[in-house]
Backbone as a chain_set.jsonl record, in Angstrom:
{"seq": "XXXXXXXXXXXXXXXXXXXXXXXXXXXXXXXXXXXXXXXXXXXXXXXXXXXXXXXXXXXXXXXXXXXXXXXXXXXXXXXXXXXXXXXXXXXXXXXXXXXXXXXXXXXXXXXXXXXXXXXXXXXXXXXXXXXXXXXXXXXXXXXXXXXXXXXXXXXXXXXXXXXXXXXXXXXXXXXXXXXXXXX", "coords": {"N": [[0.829, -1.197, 0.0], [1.785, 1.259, 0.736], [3.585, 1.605, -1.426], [2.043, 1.827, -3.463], [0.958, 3.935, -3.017], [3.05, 6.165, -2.724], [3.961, 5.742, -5.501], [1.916, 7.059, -7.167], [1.867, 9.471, -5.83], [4.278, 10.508, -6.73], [3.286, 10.374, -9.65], [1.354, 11.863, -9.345], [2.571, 14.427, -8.788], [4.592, 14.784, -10.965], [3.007, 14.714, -13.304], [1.544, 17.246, -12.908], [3.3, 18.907, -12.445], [4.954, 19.524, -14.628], [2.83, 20.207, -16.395], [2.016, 22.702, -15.119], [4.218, 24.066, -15.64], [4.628, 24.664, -18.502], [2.091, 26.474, -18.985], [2.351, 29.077, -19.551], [2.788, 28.846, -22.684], [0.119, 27.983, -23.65], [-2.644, 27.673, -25.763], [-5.5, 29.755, -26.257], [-7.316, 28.819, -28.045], [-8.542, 25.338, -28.095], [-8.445, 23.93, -30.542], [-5.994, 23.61, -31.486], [-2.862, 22.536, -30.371], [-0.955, 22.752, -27.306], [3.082, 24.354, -28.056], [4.464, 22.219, -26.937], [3.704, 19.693, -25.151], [4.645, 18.656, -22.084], [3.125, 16.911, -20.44], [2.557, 14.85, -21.489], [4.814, 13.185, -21.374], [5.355, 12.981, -19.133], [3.275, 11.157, -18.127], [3.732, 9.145, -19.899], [6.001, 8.251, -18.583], [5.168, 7.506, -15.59], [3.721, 4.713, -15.986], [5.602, 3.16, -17.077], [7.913, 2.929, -15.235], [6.673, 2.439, -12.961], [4.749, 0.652, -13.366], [0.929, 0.006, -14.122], [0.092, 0.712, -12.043], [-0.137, 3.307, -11.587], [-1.688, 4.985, -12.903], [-3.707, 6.145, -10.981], [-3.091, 8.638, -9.736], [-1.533, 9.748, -12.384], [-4.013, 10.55, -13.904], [-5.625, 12.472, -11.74], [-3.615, 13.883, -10.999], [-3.739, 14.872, -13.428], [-6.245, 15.985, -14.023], [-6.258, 18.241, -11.858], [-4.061, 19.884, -12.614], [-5.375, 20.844, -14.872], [-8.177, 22.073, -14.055], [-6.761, 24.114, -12.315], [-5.28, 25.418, -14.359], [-7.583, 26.256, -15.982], [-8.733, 28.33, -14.208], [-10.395, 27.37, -12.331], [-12.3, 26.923, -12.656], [-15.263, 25.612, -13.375], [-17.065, 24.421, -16.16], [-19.385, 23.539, -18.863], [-17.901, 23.828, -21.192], [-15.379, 22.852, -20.506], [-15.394, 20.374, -20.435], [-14.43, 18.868, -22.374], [-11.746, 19.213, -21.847], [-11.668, 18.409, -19.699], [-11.818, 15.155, -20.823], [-9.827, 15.081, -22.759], [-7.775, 15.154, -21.11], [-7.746, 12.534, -19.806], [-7.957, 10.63, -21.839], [-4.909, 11.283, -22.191], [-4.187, 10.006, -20.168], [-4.936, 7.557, -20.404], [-3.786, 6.458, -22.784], [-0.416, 6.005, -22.829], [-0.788, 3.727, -21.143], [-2.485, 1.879, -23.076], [-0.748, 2.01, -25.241], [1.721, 0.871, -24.181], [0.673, -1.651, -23.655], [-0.125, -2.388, -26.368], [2.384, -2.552, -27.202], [3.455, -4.812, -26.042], [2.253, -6.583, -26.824], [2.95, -7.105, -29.307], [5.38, -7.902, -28.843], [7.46, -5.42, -28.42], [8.337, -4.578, -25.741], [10.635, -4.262, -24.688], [12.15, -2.149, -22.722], [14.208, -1.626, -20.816], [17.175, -2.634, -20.084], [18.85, -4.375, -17.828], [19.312, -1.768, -15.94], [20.171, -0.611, -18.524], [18.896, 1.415, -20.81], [16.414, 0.993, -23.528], [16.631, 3.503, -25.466], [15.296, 3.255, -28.278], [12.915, 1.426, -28.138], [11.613, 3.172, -26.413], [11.419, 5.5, -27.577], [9.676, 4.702, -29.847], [7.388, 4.158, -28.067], [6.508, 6.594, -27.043], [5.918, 7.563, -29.699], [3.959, 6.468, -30.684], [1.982, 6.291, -28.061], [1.514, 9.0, -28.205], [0.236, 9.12, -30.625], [-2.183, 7.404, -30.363], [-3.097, 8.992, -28.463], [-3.773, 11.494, -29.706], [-5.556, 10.599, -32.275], [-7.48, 9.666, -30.487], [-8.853, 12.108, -29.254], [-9.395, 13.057, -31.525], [-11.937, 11.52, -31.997], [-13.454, 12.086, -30.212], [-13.359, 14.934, -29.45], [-15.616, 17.812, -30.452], [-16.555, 17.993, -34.136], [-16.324, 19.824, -36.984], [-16.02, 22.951, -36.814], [-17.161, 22.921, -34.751], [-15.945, 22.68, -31.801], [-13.264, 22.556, -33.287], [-12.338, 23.067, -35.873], [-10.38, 22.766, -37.794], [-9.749, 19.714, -38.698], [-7.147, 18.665, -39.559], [-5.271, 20.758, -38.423], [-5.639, 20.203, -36.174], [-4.698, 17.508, -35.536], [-2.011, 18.15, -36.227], [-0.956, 19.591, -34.934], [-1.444, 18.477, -32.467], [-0.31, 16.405, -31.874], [2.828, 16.384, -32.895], [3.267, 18.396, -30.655], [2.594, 16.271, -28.352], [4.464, 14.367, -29.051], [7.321, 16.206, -29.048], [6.799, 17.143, -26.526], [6.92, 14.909, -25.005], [9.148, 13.079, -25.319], [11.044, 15.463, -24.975], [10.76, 15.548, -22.282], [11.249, 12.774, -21.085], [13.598, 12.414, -21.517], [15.101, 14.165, -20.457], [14.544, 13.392, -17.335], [15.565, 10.816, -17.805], [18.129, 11.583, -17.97], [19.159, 13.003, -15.372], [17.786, 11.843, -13.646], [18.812, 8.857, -13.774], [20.779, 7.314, -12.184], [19.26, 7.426, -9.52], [17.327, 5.711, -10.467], [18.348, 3.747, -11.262], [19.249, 2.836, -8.75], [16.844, 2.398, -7.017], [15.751, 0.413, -8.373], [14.262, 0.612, -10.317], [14.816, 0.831, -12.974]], "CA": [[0.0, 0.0, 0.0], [3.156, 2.124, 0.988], [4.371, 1.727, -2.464], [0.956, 2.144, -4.627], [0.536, 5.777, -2.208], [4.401, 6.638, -3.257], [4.412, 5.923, -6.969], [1.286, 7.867, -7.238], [2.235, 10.419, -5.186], [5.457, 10.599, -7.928], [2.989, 10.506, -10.948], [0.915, 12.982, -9.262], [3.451, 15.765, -8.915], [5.299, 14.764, -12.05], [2.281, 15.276, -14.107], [0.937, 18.568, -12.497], [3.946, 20.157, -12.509], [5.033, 19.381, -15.74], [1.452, 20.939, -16.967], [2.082, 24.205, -14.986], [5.496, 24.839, -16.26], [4.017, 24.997, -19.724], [0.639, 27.065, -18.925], [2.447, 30.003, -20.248], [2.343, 28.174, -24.004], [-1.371, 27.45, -23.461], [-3.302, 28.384, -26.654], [-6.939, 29.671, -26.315], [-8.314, 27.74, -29.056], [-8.393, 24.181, -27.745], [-7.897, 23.218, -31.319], [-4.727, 23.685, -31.438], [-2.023, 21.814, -29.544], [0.647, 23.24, -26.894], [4.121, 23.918, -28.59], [5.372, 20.941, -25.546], [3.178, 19.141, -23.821], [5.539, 17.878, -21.422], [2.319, 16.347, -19.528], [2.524, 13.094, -22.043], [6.134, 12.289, -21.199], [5.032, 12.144, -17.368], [2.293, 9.668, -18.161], [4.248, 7.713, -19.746], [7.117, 7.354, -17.7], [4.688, 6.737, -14.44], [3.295, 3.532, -16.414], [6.851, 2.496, -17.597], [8.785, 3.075, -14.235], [5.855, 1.898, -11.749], [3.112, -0.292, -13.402], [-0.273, 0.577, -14.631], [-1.314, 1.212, -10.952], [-0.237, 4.869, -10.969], [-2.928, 5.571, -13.442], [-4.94, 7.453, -10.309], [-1.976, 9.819, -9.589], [-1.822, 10.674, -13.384], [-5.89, 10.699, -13.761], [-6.052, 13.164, -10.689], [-2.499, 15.229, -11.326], [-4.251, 16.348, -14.674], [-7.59, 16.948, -13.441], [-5.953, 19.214, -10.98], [-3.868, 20.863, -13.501], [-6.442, 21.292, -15.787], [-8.581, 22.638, -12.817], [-5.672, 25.119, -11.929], [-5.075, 26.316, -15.607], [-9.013, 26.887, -16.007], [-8.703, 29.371, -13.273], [-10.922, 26.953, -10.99], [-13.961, 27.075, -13.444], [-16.292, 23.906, -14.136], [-18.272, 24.556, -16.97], [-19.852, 22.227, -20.023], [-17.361, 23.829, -22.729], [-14.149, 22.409, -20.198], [-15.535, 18.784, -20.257], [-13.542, 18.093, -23.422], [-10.317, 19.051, -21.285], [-10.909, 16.545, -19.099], [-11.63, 14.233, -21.321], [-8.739, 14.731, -23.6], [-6.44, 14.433, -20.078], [-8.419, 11.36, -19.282], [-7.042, 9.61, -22.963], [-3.796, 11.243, -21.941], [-3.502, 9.404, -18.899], [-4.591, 6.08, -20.643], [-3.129, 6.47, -23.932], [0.47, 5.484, -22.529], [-0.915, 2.44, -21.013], [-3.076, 1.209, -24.255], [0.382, 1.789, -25.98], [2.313, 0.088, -23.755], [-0.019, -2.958, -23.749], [-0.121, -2.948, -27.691], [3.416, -2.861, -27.867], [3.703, -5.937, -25.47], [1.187, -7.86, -27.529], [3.881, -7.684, -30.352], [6.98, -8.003, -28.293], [8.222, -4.713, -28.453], [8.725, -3.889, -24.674], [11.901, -4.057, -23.412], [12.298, -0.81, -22.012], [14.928, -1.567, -19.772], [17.378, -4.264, -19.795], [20.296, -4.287, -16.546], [20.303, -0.356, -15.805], [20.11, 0.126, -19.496], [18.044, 2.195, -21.47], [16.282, 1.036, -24.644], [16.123, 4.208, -26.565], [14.32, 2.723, -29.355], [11.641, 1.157, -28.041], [11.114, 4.274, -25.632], [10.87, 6.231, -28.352], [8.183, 4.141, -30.07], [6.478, 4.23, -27.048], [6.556, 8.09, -27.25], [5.307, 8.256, -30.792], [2.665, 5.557, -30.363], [1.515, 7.0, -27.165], [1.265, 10.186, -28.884], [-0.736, 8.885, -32.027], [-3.199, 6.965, -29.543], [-4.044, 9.862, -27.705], [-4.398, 12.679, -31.014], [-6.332, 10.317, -32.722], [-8.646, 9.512, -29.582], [-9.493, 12.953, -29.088], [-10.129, 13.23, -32.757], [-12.963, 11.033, -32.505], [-14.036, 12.998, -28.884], [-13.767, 16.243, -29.635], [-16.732, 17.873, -31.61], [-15.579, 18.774, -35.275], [-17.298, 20.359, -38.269], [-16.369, 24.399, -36.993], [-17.9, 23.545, -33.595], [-14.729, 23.357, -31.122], [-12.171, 22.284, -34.072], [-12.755, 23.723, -37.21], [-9.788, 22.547, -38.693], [-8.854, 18.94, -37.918], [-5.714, 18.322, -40.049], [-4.146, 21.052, -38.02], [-5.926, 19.826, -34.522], [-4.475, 16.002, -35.694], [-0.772, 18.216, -36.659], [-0.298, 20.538, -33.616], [-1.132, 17.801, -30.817], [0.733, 15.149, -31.913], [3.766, 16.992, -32.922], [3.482, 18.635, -29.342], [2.668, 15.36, -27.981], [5.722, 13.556, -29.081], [8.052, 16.833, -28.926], [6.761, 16.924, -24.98], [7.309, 13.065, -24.292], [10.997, 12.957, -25.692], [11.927, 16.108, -23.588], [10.833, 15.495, -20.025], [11.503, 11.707, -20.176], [15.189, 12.671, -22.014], [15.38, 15.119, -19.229], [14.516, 12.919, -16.316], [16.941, 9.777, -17.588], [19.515, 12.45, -18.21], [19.461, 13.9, -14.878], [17.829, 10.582, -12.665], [18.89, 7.25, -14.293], [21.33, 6.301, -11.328], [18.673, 7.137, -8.348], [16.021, 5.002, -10.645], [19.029, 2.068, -10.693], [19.447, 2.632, -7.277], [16.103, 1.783, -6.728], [15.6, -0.823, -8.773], [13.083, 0.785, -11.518], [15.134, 0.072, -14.481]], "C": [[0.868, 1.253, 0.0], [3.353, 2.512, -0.805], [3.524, 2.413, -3.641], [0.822, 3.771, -4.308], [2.211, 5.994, -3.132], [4.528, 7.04, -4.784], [3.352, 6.807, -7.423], [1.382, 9.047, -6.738], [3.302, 11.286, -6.581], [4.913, 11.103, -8.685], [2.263, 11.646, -10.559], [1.849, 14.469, -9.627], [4.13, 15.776, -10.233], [3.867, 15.528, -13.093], [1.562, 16.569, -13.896], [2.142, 19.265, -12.585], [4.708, 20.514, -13.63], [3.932, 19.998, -16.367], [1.695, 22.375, -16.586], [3.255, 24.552, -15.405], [5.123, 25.022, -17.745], [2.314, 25.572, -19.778], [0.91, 28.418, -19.839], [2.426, 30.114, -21.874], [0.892, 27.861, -24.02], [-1.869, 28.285, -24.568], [-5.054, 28.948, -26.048], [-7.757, 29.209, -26.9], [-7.704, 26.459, -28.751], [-7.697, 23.385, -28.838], [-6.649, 23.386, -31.836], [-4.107, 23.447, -30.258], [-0.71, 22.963, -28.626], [2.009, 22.976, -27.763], [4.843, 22.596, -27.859], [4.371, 20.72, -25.02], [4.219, 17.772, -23.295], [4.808, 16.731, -20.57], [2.589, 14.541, -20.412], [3.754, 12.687, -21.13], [5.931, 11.946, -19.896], [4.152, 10.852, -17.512], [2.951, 8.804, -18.718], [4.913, 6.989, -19.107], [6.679, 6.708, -16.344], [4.246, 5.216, -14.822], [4.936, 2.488, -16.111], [7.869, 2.054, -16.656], [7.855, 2.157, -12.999], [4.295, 1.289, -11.918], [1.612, 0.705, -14.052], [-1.129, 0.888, -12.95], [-0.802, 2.833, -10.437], [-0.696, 5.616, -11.842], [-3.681, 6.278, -12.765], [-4.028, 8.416, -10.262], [-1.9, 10.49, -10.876], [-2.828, 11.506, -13.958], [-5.677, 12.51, -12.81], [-4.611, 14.433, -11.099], [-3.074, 16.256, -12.87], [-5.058, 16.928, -14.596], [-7.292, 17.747, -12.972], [-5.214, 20.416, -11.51], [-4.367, 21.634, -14.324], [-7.778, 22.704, -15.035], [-7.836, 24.06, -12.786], [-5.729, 26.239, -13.225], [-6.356, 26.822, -16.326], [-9.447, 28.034, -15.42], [-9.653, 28.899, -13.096], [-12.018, 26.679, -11.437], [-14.622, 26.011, -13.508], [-17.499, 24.242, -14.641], [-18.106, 23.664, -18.397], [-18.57, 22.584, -20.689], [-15.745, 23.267, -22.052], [-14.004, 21.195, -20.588], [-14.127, 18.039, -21.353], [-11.694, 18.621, -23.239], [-10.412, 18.172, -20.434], [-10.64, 15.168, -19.671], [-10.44, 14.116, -21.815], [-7.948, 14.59, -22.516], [-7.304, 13.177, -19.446], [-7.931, 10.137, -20.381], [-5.898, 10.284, -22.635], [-3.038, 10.802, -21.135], [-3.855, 7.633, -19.555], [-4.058, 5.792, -21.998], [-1.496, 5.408, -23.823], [0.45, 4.099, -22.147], [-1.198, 1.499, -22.702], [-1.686, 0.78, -25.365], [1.569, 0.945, -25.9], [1.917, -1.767, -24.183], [-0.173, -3.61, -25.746], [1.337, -2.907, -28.023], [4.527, -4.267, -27.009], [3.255, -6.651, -26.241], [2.042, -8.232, -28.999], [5.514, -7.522, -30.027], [7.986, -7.061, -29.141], [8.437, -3.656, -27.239], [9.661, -4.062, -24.235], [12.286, -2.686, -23.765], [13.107, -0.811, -21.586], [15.592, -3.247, -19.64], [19.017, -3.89, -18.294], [20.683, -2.95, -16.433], [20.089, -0.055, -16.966], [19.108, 0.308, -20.08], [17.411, 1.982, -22.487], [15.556, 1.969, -25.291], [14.877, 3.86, -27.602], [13.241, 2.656, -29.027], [10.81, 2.537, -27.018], [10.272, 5.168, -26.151], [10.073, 6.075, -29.338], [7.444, 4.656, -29.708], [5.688, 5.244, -26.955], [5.401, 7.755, -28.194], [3.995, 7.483, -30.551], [1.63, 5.811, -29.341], [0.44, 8.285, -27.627], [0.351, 10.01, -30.118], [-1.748, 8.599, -31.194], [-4.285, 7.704, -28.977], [-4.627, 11.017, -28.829], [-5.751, 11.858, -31.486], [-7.73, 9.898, -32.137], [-9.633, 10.688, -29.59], [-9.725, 13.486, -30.538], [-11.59, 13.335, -32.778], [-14.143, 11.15, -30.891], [-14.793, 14.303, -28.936], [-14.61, 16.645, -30.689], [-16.017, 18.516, -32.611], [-16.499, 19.152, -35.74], [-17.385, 21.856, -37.823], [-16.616, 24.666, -35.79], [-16.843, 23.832, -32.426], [-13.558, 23.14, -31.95], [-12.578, 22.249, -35.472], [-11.559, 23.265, -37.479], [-8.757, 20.915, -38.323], [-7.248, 18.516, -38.16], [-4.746, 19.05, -38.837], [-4.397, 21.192, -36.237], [-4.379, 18.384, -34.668], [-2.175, 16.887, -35.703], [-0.094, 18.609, -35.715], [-0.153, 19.709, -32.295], [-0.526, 16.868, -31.084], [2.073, 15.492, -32.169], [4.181, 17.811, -30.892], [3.419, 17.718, -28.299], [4.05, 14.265, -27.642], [7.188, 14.444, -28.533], [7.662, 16.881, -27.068], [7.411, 15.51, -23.978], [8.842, 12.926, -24.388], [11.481, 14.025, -24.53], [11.591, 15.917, -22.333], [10.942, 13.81, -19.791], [13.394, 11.731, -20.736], [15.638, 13.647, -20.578], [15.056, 14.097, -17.842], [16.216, 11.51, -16.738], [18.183, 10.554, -17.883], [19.981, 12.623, -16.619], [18.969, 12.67, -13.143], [17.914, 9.332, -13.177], [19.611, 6.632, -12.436], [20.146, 6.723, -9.974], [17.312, 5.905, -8.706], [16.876, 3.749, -10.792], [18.773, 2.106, -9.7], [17.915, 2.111, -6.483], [14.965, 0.861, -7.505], [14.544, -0.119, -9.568], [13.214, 0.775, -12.831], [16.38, -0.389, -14.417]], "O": [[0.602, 2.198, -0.743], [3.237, 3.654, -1.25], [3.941, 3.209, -4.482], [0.63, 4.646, -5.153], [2.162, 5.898, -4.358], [4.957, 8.089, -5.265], [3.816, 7.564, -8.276], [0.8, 9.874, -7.439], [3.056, 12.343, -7.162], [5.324, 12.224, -8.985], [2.394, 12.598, -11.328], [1.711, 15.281, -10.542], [4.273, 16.908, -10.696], [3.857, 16.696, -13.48], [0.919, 16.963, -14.869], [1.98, 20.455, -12.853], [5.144, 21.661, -13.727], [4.451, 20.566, -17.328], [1.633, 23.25, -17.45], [3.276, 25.769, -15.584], [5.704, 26.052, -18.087], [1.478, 25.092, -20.543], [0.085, 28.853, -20.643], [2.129, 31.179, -22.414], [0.76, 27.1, -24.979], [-1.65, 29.496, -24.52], [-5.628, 28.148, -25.31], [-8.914, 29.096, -26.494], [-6.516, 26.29, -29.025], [-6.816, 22.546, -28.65], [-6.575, 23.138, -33.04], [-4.519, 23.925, -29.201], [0.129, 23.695, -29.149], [2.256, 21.848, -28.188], [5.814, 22.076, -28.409], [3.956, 21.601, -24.267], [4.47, 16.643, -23.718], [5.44, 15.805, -20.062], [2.743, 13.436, -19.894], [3.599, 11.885, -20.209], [6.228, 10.836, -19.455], [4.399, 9.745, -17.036], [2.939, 7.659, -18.265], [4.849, 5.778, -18.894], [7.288, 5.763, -15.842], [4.42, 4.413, -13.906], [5.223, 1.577, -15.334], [8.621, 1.112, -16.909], [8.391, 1.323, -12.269], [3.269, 1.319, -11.239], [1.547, 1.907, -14.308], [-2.305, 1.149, -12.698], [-0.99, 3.381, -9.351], [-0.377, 6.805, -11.864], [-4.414, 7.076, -13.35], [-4.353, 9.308, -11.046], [-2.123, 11.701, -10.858], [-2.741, 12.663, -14.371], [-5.616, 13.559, -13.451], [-4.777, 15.613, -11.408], [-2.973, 17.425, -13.241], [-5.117, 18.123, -14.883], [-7.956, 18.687, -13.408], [-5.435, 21.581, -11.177], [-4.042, 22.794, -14.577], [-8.066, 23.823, -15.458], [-8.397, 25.052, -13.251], [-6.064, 27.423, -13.191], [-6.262, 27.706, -17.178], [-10.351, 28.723, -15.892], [-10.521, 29.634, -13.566], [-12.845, 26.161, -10.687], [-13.824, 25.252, -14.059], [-18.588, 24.365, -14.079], [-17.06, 23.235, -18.886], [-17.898, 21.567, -20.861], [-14.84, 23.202, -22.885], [-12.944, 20.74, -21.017], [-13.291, 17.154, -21.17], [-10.763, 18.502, -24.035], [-9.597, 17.268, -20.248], [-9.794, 14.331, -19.355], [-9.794, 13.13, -21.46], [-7.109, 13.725, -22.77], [-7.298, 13.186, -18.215], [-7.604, 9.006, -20.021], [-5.196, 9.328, -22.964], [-1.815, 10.902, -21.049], [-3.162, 6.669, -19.231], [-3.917, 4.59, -22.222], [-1.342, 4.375, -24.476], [1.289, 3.293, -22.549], [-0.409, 0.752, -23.28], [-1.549, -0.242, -26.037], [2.243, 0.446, -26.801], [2.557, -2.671, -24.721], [-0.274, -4.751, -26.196], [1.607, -3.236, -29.178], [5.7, -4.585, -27.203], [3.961, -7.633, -26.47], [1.899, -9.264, -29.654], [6.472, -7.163, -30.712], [8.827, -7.356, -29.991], [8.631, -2.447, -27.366], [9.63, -4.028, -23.005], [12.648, -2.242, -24.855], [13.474, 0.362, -21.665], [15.115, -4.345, -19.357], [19.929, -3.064, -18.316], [21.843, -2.598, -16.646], [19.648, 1.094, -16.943], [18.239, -0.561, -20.006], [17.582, 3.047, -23.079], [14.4, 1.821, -25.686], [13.716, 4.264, -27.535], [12.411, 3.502, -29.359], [9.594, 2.726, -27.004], [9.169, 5.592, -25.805], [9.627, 7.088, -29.877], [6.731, 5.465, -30.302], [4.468, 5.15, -26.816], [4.232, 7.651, -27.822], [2.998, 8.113, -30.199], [0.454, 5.594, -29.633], [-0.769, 8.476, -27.494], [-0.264, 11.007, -30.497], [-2.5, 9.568, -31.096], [-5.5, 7.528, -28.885], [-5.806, 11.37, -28.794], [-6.866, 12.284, -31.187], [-8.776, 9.772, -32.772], [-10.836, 10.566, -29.819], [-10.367, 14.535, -30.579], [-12.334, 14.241, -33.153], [-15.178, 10.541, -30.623], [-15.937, 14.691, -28.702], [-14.534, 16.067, -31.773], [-15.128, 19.341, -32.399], [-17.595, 18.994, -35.203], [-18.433, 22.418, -38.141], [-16.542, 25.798, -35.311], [-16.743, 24.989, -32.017], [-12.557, 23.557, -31.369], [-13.141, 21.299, -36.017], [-11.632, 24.119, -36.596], [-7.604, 20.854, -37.897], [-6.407, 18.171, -37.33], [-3.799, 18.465, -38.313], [-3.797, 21.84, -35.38], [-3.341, 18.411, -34.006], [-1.242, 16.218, -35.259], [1.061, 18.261, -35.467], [0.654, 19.879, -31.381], [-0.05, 16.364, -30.067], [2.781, 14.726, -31.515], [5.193, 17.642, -30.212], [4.025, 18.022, -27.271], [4.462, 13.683, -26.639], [8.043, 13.88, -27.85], [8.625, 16.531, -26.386], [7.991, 15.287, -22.916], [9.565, 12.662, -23.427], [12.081, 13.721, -23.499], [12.313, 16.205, -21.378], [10.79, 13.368, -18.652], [14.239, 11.008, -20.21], [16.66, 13.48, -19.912], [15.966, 14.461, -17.098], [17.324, 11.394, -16.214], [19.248, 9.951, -18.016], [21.18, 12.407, -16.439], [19.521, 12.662, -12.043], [16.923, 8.629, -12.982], [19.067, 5.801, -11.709], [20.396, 5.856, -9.136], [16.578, 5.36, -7.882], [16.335, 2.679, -10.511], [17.872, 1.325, -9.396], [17.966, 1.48, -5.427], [13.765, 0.69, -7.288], [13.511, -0.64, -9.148], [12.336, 0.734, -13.693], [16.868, -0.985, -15.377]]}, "num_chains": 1, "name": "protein.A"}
């Protein structure tokens, strides 16, 4: 129980604070993507580092961000921010799990790093979730009048977010995540 509170605890703060350091990039038209959303690369790495059970910590760190960067509001036209951080918190899993089902997870072999498949993970992640909220978000003019460049801006910011904050964490914590045994 110790451990499930901890790693959530982790994914919580990772993914909320990763969201507010990029609020100042925040577009006003939904349909269009942050230049970085650094928020993917947290979700994935909480899956990747500590299981699919720190899915509530990511769940709840975006709600709260989302929350925060609303300035506190809860009204109908937000819904489709939670939703879209609701496929951004299971996107990483779904990706994970389809890239087990064709034996392409090793992530991590003795301490080391497999780039490659990481960065799959990334892009795949990142397709999972654009194309989810494709088929979420209302189109035809009403909140995304233009989907090519809904489908161009969040997945490009998707993947460009995921590469830097999990390149930036194994840059800067690989030996405290040997040291405790998470890759």
């Amino acid at each position: 129980m110790k451990q499930f509170l901890t790693y959530n605890l982790i994914a919580f703060v990772a993914v909320l604070i990763s969201r507010l350091i990029i609020v100042p990039f925040d577009h006003v038209d939904i349909s269009i993507g942050n230049y970085i959303w650094l928020p993917m690369g947290a979700a994935i790495l909480a899956p990747l580092l500590f299981g699919f059970k720190s899915l509530p910590g990511v769940v709840v760190g975006y709600f709260l961000a989302t929350f925060i960067s609303k300035g506190g509001v809860w009204e109908a036209i937000h819904i489709y921010s939670y939703l879209g951080k609701l496929i951004d918190s299971v996107a990483p899993i779904a990706s994970i799990l389809m890239m087990r089902f064709f034996h392409l997870s090793d992530f991590f072999d003795s301490g080391k790093i497999n780039y490659a498949h990481v960065m799959f993970l990334v892009i795949l992640a990142s397709l999972v979730a654009t194309v989810a909220k494709v088929f979420v978000y209302p189109m035809n003019g009403k909140i995304i009048p233009d989907p090519s460049l809904f489908i161009q801006t969040y997945l490009m910011s998707d993947i460009l977010g995921g590469v830097v904050f999990i390149y930036l964490i194994f840059k800067f914590f690989t030996p405290q995540l040997i040291k405790n045994k998470l890759i």
